[in-house]
N, C-alpha and C positions, 0 to 999 in steps of 0.2 A: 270911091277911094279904096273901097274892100276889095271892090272887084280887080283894080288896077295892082293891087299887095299879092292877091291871087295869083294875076299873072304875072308878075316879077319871079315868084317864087316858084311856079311850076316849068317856065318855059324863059327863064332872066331876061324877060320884055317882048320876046318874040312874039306876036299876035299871027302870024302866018302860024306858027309852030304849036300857038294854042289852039287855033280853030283846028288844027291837027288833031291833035289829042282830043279835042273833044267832038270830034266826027266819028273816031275809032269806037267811043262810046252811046253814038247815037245822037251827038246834040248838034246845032247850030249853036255859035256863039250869040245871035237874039234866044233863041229856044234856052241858054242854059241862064245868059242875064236874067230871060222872067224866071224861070225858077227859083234863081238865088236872092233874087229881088224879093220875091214871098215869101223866101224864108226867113229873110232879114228885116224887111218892115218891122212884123212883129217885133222881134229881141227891140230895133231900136225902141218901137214906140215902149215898151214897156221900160227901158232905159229911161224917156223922157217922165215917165208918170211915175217911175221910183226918186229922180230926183226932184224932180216939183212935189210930191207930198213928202218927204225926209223931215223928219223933225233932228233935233241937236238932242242927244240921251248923253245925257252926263255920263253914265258909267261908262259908254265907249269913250269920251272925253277923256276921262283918266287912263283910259286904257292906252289911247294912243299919247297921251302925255308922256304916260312911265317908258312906250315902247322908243321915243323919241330922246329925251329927256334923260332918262334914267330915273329908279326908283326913286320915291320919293324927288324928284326932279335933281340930284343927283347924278350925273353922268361924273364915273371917271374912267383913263384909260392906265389900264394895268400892264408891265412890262416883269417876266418872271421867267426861271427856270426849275426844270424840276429832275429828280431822281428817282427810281424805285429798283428796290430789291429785284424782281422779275427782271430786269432791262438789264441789271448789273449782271446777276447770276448766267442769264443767258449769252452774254458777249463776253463774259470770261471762262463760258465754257468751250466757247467759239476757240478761245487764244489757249484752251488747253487747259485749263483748271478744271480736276477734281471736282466731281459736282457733289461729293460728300464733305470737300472740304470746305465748301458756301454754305454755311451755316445763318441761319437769319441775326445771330451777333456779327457775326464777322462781313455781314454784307451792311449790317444800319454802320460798323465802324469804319467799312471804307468811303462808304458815302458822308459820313460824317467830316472825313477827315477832308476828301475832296469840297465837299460844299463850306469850309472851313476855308480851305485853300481859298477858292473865288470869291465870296465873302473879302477876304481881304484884297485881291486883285479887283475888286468892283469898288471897295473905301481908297484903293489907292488912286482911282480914276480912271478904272480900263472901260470900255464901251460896254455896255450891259446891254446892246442888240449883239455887238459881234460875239461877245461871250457867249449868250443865251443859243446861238446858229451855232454853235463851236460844240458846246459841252451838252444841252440842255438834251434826255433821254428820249422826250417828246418830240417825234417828226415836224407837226402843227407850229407847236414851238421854235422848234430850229430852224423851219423854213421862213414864219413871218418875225424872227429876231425877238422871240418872248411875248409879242402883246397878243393879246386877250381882246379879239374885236365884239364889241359892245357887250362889255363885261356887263353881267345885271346878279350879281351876288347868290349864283347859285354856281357856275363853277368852280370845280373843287369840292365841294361842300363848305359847313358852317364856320369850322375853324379858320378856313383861306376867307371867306368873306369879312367875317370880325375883323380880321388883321387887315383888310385895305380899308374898311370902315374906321379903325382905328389910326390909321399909317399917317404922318404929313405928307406930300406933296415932295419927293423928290428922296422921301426916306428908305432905306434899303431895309428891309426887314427878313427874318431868318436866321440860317435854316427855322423851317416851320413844317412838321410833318402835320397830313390830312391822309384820309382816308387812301387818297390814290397814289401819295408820293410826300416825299423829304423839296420843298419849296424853298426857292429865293426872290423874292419880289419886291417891287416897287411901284407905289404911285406916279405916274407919270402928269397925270393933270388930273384939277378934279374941277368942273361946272356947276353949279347951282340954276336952277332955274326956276323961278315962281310961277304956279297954276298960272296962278292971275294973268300974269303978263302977258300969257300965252293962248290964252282958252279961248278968244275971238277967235284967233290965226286958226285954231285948231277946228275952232268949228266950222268956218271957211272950207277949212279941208277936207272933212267930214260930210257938208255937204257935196260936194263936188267929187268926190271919191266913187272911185270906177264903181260899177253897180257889180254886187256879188249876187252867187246864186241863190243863198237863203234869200234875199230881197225880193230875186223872181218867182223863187216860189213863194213870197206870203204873200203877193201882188195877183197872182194867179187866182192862188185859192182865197184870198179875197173878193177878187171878178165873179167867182163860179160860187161865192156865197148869199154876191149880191143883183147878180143879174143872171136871168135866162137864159142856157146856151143853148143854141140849135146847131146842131152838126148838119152839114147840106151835103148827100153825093155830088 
């Protein structure tokens, strides 16, 4: 199957046009399969003998729980827009403003007033993805309509985290300044999900999970701690 992915992608199925290529570099296509064939035993067997001894480590457990789940099993998805002084100052320098007269008051009060304005156009029922693509300073933001994919309560910092931790489900919360910007957001859903429920599936998965490279090498240097190597010309 490796071999067959091989030649899709170097010659898009051509086998006339692979044995090509690989004549210009010296090989038969028997000649280059054993090669490739040796070098890939190995990897696989070592595949087969990482996942037949794999134990279930609770701490990965959690790990892939929160990365799944969300902290605390918690997932929720966040939908926001945001402002800052630098975004503001530079596009009204752009339209011709004075850059002695952007003052860092007169920049938190124009943002104030504008996030003031939407604020009420989002209580009166206007779309808060069209909004967010419309107004929001953040490229990221504008382009996927405010959300925040698999929020996990470190962007923004602490302040923005609190406030979705706190927020209900559907509540518009703001303005809210943080460290990087003057914020408008909302909860859009929030999940709960119990360890318990889940930690079989998890572990399932866990075992069955591609084989990474720290695996091969504790697999390795375990062979070479416990049995004799002979290297052969």
């Amino acid at each position: 199957a490796d071999e067959e992915a091989l030649l899709l992608q170097r010659t898009h199925g051509d086998r006339d046009a692979f044995a090509a290529d690989l004549a210009e570099i010296g090989f038969t296509i028997e000649g280059y399969q054993e090669r490739y064939f040796a070098y890939r035993r190995p990897e696989l067997m070592e595949e087969l003998i990482v996942r037949a001894t794999r134990t279930v480590d609770e701490a990965d457990l959690q790990r892939r729980f929160e990365q799944q789940y969300g902290e605390g099993g918690v997932k929720v998805e966040v939908r926001h827009l945001m402002m800052n002084r630098g975004q503001l100052k530079a596009g009204l320098i752009k339209q011709g403003r004075k850059p002695a007269e952007l003052t860092n008051e007169v920049l938190d009060q124009m943002i104030a007033e504008q996030l003031a304005a939407l604020r009420e156009e989002l209580l009166a029922g206007a779309d808060f993805e069209a909004v967010a693509r419309r107004e929001s300073f953040d490229l990221s933001v504008s382009q996927n309509g405010g959300v925040i994919p698999n929020y996990n309560y470190k962007h923004y910092g602490p302040e923005f985290a609190a406030a979705v931790r706190a927020a209900k489900v559907g509540q518009l919360v703001g303005p809210l300044a943080t460290q990087a910007a003057v914020h408008l957001l909302r909860v859009e859903s929030r999940t709960v999900t119990r360890f318990e429920d889940v930690r079989d599936a998890l572990a399932a998965e866990q075992l069955v999970a591609p084989v990474e490279f720290p695996e091969r090498t504790a697999l390795r240097e375990r062979l070479h701690r416990e049995h004799e190597v002979i290297y052969l010309d």
